[in-house]
PABA-473854 format. One record per residue (C-alpha): chain; z, x, y. Coordinates in Angstrom, 1 decimal, padded with zeros to 4 digits. Layout:
N
<chain: A c3: Z c1: X c2: Y>;
...
This chain:
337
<chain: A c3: -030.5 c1: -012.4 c2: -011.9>;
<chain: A c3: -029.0 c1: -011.5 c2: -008.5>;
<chain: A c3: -028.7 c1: -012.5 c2: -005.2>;
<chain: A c3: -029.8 c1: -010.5 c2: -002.2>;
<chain: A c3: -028.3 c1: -007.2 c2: -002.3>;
<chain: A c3: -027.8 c1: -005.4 c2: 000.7>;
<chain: A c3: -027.2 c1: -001.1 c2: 001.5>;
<chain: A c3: -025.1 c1: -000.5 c2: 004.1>;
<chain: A c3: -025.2 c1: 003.1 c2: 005.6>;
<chain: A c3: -022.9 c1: 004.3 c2: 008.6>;
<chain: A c3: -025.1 c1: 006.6 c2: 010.6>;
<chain: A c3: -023.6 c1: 009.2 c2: 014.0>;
<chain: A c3: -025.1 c1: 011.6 c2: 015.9>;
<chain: A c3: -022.9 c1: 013.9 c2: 016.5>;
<chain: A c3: -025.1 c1: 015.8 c2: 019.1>;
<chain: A c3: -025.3 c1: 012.5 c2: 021.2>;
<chain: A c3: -023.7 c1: 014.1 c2: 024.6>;
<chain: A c3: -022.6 c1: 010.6 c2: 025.6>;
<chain: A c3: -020.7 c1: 009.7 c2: 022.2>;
<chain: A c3: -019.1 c1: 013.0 c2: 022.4>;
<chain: A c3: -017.9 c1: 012.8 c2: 025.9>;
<chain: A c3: -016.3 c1: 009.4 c2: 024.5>;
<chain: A c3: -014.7 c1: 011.0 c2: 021.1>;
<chain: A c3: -012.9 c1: 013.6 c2: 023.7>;
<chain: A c3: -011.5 c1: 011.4 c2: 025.8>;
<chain: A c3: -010.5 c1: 009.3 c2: 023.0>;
<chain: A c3: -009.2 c1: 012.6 c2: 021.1>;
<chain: A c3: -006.9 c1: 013.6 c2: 023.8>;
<chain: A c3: -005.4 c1: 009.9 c2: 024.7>;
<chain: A c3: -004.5 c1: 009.4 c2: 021.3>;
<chain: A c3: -003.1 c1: 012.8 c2: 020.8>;
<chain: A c3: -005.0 c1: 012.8 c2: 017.8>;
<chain: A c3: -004.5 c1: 015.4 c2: 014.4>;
<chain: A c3: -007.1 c1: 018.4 c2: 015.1>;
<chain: A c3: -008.2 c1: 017.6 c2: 011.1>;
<chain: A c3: -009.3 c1: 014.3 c2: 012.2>;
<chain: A c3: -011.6 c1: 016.3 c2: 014.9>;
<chain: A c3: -013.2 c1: 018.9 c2: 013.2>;
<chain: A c3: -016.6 c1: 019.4 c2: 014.6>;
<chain: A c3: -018.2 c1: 020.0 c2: 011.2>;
<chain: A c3: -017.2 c1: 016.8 c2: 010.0>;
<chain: A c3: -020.0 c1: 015.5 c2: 012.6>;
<chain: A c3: -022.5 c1: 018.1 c2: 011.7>;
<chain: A c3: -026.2 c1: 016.8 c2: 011.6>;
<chain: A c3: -027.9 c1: 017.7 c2: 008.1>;
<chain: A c3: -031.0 c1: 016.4 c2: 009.9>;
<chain: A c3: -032.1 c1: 015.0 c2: 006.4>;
<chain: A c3: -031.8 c1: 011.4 c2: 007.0>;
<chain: A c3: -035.0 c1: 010.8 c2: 006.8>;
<chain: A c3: -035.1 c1: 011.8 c2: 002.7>;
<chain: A c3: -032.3 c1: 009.4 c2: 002.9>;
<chain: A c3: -035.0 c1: 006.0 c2: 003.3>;
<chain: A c3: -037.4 c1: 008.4 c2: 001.6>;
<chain: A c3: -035.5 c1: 008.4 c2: -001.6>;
<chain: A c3: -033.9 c1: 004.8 c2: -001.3>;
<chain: A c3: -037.2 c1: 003.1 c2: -001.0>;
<chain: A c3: -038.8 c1: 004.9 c2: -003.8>;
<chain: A c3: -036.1 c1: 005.1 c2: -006.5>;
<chain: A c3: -034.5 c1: 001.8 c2: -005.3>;
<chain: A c3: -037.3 c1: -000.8 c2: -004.2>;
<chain: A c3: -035.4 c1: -004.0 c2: -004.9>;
<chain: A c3: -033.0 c1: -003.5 c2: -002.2>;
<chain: A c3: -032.7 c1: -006.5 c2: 000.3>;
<chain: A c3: -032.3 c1: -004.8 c2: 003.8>;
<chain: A c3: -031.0 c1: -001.5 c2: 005.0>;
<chain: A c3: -028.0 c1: -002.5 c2: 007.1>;
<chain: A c3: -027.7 c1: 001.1 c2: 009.5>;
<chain: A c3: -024.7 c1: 000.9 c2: 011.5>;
<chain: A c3: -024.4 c1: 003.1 c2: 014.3>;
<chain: A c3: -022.1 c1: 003.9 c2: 017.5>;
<chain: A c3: -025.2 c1: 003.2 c2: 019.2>;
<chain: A c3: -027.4 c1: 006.4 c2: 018.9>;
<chain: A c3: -030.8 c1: 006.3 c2: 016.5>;
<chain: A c3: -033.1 c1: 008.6 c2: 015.2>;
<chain: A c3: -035.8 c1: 009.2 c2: 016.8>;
<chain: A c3: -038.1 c1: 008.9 c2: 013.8>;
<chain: A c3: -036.4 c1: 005.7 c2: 012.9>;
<chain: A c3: -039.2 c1: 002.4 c2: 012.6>;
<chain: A c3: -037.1 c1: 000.0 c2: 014.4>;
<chain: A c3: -039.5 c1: -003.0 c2: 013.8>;
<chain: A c3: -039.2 c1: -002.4 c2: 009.9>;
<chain: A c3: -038.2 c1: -006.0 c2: 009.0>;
<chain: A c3: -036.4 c1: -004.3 c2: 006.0>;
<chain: A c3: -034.1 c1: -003.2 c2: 008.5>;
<chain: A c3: -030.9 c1: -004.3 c2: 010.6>;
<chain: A c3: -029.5 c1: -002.1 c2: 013.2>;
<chain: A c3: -025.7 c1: -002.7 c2: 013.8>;
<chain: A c3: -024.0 c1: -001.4 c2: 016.9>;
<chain: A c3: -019.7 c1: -000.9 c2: 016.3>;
<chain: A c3: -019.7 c1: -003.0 c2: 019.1>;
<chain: A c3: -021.6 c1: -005.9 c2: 017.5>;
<chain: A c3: -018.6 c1: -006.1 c2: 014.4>;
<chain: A c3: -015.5 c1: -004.4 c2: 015.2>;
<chain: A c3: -013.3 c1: -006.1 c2: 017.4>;
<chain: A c3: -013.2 c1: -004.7 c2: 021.1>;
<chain: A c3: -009.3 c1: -003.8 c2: 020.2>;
<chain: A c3: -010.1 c1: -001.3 c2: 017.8>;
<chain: A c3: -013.0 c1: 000.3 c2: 020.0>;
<chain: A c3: -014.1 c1: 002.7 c2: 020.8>;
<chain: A c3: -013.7 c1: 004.2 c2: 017.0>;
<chain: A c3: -014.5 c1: 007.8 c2: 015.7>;
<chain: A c3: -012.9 c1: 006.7 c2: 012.0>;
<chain: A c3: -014.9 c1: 006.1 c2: 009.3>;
<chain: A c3: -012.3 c1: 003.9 c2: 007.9>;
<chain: A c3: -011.9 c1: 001.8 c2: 010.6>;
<chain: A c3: -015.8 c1: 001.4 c2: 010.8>;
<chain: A c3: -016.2 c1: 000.3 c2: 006.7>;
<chain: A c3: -013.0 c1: -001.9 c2: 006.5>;
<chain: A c3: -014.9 c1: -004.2 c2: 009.2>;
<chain: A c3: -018.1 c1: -004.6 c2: 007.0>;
<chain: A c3: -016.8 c1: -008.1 c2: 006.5>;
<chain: A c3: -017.5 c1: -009.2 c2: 010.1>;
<chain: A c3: -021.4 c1: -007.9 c2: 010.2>;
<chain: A c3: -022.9 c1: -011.3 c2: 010.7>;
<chain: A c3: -025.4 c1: -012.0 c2: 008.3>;
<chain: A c3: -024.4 c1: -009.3 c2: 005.8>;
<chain: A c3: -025.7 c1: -010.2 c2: 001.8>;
<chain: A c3: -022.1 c1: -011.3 c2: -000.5>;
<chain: A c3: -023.5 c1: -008.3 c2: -002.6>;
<chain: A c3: -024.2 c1: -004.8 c2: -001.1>;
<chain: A c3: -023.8 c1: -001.5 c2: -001.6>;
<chain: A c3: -021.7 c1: 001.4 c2: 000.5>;
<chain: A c3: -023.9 c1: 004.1 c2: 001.0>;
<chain: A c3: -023.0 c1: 007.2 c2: 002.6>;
<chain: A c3: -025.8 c1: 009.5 c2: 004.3>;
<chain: A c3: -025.1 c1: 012.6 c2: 002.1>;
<chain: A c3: -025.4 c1: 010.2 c2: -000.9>;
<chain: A c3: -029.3 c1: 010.3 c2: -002.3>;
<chain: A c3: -030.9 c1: 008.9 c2: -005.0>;
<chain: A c3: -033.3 c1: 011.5 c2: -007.0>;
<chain: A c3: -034.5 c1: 009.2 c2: -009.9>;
<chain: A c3: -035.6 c1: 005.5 c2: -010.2>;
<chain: A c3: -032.2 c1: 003.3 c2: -010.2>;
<chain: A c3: -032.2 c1: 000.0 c2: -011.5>;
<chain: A c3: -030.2 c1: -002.8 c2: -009.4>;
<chain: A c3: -028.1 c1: -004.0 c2: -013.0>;
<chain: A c3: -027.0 c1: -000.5 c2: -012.4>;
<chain: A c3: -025.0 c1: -002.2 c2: -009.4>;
<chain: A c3: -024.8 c1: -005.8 c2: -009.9>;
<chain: A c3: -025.3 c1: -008.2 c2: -013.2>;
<chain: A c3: -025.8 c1: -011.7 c2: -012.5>;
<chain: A c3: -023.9 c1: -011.2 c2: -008.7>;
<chain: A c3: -021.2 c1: -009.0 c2: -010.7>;
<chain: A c3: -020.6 c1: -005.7 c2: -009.5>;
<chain: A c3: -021.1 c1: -002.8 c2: -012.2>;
<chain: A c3: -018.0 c1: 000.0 c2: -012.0>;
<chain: A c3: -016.1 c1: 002.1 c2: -014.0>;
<chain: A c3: -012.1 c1: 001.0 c2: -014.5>;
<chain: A c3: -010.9 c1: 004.7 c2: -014.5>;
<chain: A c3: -007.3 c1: 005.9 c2: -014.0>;
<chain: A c3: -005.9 c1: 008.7 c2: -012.1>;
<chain: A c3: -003.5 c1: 010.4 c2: -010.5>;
<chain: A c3: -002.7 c1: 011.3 c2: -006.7>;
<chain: A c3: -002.3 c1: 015.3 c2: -006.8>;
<chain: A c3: 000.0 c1: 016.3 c2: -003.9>;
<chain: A c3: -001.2 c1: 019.0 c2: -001.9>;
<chain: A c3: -000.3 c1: 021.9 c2: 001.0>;
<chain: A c3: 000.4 c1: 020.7 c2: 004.3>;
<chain: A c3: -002.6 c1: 022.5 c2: 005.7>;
<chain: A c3: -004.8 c1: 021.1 c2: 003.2>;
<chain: A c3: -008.1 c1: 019.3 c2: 004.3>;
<chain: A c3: -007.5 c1: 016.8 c2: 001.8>;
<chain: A c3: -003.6 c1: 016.1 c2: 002.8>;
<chain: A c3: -005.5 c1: 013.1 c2: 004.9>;
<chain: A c3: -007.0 c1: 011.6 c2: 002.0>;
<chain: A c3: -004.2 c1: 011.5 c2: -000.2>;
<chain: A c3: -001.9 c1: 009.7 c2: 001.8>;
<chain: A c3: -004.9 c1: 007.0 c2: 002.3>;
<chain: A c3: -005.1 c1: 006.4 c2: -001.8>;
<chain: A c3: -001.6 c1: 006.2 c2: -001.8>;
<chain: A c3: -001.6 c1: 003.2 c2: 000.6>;
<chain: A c3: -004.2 c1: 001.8 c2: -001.0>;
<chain: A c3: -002.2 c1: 001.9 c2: -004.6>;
<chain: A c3: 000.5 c1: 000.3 c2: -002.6>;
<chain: A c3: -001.1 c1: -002.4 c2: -001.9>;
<chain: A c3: -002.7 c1: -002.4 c2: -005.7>;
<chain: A c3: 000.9 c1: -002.6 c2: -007.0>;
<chain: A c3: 001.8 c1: -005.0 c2: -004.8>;
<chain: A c3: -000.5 c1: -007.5 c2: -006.1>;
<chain: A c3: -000.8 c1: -006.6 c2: -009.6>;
<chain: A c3: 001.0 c1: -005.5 c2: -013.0>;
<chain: A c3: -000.9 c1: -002.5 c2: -014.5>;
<chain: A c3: -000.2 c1: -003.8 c2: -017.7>;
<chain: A c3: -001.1 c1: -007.3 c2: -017.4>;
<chain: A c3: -004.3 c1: -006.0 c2: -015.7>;
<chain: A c3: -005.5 c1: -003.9 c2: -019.0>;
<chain: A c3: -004.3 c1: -006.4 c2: -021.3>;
<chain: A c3: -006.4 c1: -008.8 c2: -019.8>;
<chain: A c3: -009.2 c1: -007.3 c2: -019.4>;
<chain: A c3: -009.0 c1: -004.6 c2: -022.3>;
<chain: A c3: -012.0 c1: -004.1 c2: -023.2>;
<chain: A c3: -012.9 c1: -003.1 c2: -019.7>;
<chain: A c3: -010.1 c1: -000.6 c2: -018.6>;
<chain: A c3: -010.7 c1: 001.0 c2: -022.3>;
<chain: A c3: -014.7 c1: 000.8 c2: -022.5>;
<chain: A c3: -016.2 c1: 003.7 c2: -024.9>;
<chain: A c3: -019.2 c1: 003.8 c2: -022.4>;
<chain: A c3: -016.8 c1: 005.6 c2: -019.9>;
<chain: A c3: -017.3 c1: 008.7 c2: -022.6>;
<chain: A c3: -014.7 c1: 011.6 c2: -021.8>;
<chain: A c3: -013.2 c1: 009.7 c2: -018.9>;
<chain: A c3: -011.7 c1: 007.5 c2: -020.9>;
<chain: A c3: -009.2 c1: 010.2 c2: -021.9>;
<chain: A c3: -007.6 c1: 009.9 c2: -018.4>;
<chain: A c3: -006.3 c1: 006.1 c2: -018.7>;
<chain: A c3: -005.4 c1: 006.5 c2: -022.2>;
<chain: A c3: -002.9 c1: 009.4 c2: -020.8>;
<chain: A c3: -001.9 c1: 007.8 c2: -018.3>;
<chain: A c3: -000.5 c1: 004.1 c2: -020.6>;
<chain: A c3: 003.0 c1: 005.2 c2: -020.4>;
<chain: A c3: 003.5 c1: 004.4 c2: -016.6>;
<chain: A c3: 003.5 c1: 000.5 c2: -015.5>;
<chain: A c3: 002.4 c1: 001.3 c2: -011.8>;
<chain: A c3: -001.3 c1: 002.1 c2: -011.2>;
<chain: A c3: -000.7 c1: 005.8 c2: -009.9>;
<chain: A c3: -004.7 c1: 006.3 c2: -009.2>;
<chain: A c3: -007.8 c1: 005.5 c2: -009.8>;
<chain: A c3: -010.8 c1: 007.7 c2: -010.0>;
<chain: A c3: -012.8 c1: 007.4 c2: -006.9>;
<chain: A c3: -016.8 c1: 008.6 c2: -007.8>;
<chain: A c3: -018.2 c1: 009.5 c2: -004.5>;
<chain: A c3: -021.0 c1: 008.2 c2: -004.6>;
<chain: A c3: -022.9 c1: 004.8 c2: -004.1>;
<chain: A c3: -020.2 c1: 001.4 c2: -004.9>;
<chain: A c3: -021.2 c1: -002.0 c2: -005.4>;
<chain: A c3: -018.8 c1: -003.8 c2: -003.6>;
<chain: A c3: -018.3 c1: -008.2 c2: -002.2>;
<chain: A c3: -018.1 c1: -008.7 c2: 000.9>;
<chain: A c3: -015.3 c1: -011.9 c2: 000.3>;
<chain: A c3: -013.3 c1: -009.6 c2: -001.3>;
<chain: A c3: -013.1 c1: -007.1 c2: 002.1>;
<chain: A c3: -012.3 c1: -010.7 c2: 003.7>;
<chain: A c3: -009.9 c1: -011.7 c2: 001.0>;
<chain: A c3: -008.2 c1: -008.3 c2: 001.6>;
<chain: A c3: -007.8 c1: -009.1 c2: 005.3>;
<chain: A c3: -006.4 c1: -012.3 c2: 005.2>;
<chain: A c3: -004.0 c1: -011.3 c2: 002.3>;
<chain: A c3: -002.7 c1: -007.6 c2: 004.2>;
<chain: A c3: -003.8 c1: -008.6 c2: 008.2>;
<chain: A c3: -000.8 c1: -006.7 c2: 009.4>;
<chain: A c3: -001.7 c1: -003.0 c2: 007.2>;
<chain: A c3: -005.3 c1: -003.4 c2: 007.9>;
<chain: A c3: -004.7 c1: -004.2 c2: 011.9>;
<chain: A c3: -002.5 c1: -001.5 c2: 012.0>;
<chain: A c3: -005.3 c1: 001.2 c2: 010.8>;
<chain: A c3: -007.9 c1: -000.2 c2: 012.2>;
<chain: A c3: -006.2 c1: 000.8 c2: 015.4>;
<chain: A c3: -006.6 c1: 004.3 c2: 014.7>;
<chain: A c3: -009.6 c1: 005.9 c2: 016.7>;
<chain: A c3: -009.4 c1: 008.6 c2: 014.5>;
<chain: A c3: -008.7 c1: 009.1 c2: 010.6>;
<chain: A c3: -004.7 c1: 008.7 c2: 010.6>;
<chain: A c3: -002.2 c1: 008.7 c2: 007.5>;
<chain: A c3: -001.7 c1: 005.3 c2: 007.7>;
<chain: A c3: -005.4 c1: 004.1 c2: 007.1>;
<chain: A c3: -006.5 c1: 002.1 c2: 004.4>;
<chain: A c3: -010.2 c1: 003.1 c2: 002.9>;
<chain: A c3: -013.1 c1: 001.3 c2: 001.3>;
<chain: A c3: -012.1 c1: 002.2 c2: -002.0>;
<chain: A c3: -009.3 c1: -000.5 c2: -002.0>;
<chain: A c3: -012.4 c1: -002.7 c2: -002.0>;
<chain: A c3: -012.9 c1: -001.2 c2: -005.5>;
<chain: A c3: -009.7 c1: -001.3 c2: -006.6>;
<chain: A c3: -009.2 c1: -004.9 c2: -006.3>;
<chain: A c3: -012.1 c1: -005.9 c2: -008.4>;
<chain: A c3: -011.2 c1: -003.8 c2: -010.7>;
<chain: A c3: -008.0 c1: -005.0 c2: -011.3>;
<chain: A c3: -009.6 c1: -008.5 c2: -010.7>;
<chain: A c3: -011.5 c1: -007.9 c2: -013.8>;
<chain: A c3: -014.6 c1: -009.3 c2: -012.3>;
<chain: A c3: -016.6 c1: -006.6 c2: -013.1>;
<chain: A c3: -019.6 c1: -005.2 c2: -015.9>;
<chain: A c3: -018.3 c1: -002.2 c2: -017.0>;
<chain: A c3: -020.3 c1: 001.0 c2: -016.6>;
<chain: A c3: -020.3 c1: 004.7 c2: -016.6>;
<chain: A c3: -021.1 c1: 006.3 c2: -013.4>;
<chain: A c3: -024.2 c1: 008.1 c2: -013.0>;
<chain: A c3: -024.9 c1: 011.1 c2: -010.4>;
<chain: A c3: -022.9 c1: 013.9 c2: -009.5>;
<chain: A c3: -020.7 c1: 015.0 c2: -006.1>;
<chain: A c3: -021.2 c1: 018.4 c2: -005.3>;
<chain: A c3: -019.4 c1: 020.6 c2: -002.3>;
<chain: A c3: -021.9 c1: 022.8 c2: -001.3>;
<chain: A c3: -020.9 c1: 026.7 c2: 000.0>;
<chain: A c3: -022.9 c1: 029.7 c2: 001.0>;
<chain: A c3: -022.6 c1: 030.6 c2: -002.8>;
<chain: A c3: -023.8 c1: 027.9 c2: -004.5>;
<chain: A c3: -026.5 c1: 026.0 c2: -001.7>;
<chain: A c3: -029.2 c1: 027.6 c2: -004.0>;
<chain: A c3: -028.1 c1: 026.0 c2: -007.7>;
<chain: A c3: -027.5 c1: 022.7 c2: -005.9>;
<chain: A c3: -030.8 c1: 022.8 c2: -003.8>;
<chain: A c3: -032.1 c1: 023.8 c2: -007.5>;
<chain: A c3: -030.8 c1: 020.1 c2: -008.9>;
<chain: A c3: -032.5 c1: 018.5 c2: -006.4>;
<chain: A c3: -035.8 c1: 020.3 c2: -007.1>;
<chain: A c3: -036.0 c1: 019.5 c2: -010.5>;
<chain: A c3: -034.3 c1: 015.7 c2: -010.3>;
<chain: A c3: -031.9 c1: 016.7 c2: -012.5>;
<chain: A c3: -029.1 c1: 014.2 c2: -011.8>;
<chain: A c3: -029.9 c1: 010.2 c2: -010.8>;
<chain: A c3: -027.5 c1: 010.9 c2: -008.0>;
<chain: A c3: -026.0 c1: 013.5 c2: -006.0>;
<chain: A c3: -023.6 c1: 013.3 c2: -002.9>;
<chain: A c3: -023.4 c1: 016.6 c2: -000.6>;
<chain: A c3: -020.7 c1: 017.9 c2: 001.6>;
<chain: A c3: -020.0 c1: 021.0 c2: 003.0>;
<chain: A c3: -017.3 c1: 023.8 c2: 002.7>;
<chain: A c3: -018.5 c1: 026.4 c2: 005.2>;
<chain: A c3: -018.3 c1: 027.9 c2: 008.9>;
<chain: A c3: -021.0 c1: 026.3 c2: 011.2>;
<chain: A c3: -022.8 c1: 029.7 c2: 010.9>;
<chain: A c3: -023.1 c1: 029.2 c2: 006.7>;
<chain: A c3: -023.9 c1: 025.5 c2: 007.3>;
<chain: A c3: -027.4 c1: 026.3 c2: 009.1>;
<chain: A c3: -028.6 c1: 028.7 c2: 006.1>;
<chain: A c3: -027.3 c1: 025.9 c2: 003.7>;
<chain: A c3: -029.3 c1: 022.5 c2: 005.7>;
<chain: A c3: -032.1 c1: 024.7 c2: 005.1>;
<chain: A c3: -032.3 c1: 025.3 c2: 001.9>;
<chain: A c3: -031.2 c1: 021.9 c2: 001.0>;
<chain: A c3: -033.4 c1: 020.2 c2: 003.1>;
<chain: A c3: -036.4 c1: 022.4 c2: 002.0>;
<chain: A c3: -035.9 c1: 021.0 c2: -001.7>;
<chain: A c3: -035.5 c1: 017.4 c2: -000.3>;
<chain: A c3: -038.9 c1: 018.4 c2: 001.7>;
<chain: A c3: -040.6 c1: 018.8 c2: -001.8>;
<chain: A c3: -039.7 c1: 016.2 c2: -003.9>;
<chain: A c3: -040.1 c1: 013.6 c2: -000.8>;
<chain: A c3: -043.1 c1: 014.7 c2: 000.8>;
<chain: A c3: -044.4 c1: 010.9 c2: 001.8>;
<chain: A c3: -042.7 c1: 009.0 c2: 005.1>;
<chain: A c3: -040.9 c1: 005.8 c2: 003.9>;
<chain: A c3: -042.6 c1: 002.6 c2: 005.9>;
<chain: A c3: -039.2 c1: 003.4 c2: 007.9>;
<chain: A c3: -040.3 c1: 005.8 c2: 009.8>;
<chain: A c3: -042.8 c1: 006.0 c2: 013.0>;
């Protein structure tokens, strides 16, 4: 049996005149990198409602919806839905690091949300459930339920759009190494790190036994299980790293990132072992109609969506997604008006 378990979902609006007006004037003070401001990183899919649409059917067990927001709401959202907390940045992150437009800053301050279940589980709003999900599939008996998969951090171009992202896994392996011995880590917990459930994958840490240093971990994107002492842990052991990116308005090279959450249990050992299930998908002008396909027919138990496209591309692509959401989640969810 488990505790309460929580979802936490960061929400923004990024047609909120107000927030935008904010995001320039914080843009241009801290001189920030244009990557960290592109415009269709804070493009609406206008499909949030399917989001509490397909969390309270395939995932009814949950304990509340934690919806963390600069401030703006939907306007279909049912605000008097006991099942729900609305959290403001203002109400968690410290007024130092305000106002933020970094997603990292905003989910490495989870541990502060007062009231906040020990177990929940990070949810992005591009990440849907499309079949039933059991909660053992996240936590066993208050364990979290993961996959201990290595990796490796591929460099790339300068004028990448993922350059940002790599140098935030590589601090957060710096901070793994710091605190732990790869091999005392698999040795220890063996049978964890070099589960057969982990099919395929498994092929990846076996290849990568010759190096002593952790030099990745595969991140799924989609849906973690995750403590919230261990985010507080994490604070109180690197203060001084996590200050210093928290500080960063916008998404910086220095920023540390929610999957060093993961990383540490992982290498605490305190975890059930599991293969993910669901699939990420970058959605184009080319493939919209396959992907809108999967979701028609249910054919993966998860899916996370993001888009590689110009702004004109991304409205013929929310359509056709959002048409397939449309049919599979007819129904409003009790949170909505």
């Amino acid at each position: 049996m488990n505790d309460a378990i929580d979802i936490v979902i960061p929400w923004v609006d990024g047609s909120d005149e107000k927030w935008k007006a904010q995001k320039e004037e914080a843009f241009h003070a801290a001189k920030a990198d244009m990557a960290s401001d592109s415009s269709i990183r804070f493009e609406s899919w206008g499909n949030l409602r399917y989001w509490f649409r397909a969390v309270e059917k395939f995932m009814p067990w949950f304990n509340r919806i934690v919806f963390v927001t600069w401030g703006h709401l939907p306007s279909f959202l049912n605000t008097r839905n006991p099942r729900l907390k609305i959290v403001k940045h203002s109400d968690y992150i410290p007024e130092k690091y305000l106002p933020t437009f970094n997603s990292n800053t905003i989910e490495m301050n989870y541990h502060r949300i007062a009231d906040l279940e020990e177990n929940f589980i990070l949810f992005n709003d591009d990440f849907f459930p499309l079949q039933p999900i059991e909660e053992t599939y996240f936590f066993k008996n208050n364990r979290v339920c993961d996959e201990a998969v290595e990796g490796v951090v591929v460099p790339v171009k300068e004028d990448d759009s993922t350059l940002m992202t790599r140098y935030v896994q590589i601090n957060n392996l710096s901070i793994i190494n710091k605190y732990f011995n790869k091999r005392e880590v698999q040795k220890k917990n063996h049978d964890k790190w070099y589960c057969e459930d982990y099919g395929e994958l498994l092929e990846r840490t076996i290849s990568m036994s010759y190096w002593d240093n952790f030099m990745g971990i595969r991140d799924p994107h989609l849906p973690s299980a995750l403590k919230k002492s261990t985010l507080a842990r994490l604070w109180d052991l690197e203060y001084e790293a996590l200050d210093r990116a928290s500080r960063n308005r916008f998404r910086h090279h220095n920023d540390i990132s929610q999957w060093l959450i993961r990383y540490w249990q992982l290498c605490e050992g305190d975890f059930e072992p599991r293969r993910t299930q669901g699939k990420f998908y970058v959605v184009d002008i080319k493939n919209c109609n396959d992907i809108a396909q999967v979701i028609r027919k249910q054919s993966q138990k998860m899916i996370g969506i993001n888009e590689n496209c110009t702004e004109e591309e991304f409205r013929t692509i929310r359509e056709k997604i959002n048409r397939a959401f449309e049919e599979i989640l007819p129904e409003k969810s009790s949170f909505e008006l």
